[in-house]
N, C-alpha and C positions, 0 to 999 in steps of 0.2 A: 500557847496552849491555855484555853479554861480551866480551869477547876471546876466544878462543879461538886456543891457540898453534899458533904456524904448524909443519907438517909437511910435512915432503917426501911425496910421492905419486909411488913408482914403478910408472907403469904399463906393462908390457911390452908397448907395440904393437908390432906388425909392421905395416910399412909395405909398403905394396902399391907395387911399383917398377918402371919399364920392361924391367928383366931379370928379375924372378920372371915378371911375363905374356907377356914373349916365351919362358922356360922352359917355361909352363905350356903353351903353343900349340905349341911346338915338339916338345913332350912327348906332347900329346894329336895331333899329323897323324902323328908316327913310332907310335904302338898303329892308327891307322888304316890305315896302309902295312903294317904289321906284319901286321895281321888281312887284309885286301885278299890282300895275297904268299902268305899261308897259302891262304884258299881259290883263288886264279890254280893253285896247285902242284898242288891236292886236284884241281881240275877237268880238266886238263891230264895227269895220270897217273893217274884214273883211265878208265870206259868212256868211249869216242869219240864214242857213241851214231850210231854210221854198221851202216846194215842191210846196207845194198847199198854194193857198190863203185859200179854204176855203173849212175842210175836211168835213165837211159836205155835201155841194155840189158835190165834188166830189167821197161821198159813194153813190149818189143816181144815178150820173150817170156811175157806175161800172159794172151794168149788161149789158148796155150800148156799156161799152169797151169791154166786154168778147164777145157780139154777135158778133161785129163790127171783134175782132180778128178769130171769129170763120168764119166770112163769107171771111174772106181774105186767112184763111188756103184754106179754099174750092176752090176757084179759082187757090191756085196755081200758081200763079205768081212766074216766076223766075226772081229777081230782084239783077241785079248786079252792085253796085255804088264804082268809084274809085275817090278819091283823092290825086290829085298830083300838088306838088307844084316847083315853078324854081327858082332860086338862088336872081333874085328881089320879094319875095312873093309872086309873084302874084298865085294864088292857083285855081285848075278845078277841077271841078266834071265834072261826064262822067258817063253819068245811062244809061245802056243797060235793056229796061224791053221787056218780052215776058209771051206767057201766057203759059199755060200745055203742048201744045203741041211746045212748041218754035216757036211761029209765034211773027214776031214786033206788040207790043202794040201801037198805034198810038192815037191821039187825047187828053192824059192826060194831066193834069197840075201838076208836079212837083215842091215842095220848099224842098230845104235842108236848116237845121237850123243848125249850128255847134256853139255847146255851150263846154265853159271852165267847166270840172267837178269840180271845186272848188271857181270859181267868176263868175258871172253872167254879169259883165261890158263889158267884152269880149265877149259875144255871136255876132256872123255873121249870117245873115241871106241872101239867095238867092235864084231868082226862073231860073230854071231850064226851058229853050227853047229846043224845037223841032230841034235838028239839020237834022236828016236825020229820016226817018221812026224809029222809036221802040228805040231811042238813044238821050238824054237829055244831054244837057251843060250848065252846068254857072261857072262865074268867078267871084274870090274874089282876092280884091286888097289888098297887106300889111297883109298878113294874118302869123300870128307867129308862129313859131314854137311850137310844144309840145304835149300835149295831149289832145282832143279835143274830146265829144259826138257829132254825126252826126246824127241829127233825118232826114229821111226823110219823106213827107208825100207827095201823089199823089193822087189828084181830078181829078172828072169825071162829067158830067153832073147832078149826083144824089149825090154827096156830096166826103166827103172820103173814099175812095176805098183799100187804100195803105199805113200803117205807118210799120215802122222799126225806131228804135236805134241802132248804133254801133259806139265804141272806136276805134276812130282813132290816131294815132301817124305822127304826123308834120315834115318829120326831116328836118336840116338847110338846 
């Protein structure tokens, strides 16, 4: 039989200890809270996702909206709104209205509201002047690029006459 002479054998274990796994637990629920508190903050300041103040109110005045949409089909209006914007923001609308038979609409009062579909801080609002017979202008200053709802709504003597919604895209 050999011998073989005897050597020390150091082996660097790390001991796994009741303070490295209560470290590592302790370590791993604070990234959990950490992550948790971030998106609570994110959700919290950014949109509320609230339409309506108050649905109540406006379930009762819904039949309201259906007429109101119903007597605007009937008219017929052909209403054509462009926005365009130029390399310092400043951003036009440009509303061609005419009625069933294509004659200029003349005498209405125009506002376009341009709201951000995802924050509400953003929303611009402008009223739309009489440039020429039957063709409405207004300008927004500083106005940013992107995505952007464009309500329009157009008064008359006897109240609202005129609403639309349409998704606009802002480009740079």
């Amino acid at each position: 039989m050999i011998a073989e002479p005897m050597t020390e054998t150091h082996k660097s274990e790390k001991r796994m200890t009741g303070r490295t796994v209560l470290a590592w637990l302790i370590g791993f629920f604070m990234v959990i809270f950490a992550a948790n508190g971030a998106f609570i903050y994110l959700a919290l300041s950014s949109w509320t996702g609230v339409e309506v103040e108050s649905s109540y109110k406006a379930g009762q005045a819904y039949q309201g909206e259906i007429d109101a949409a119903n007597a605007q089909n009937a008219r017929a209006w052909q209403v054509d709104a462009r926005l365009e914007r130029d390399a310092a923001g400043l951003a036009t609308i440009r509303l061609e209205a005419r009625d069933r038979n294509g004659a200029p609409l003349s005498g209405l009062t125009f506002n376009a509201l341009l709201e951000r579909p995802t924050h509400r801080a953003d929303d611009r609002s402008v009223m739309l002047a009489e440039s020429e017979t039957g063709v409405y202008v207004g300008t927004l200053e500083n106005l940013a690029p992107g995505q952007w709802d464009m309500r329009l709504e157009g008064d008359d003597t006897t109240g609202v006459v005129f609403r639309s919604r349409n998704r606009v895209f802002v480009s740079q």
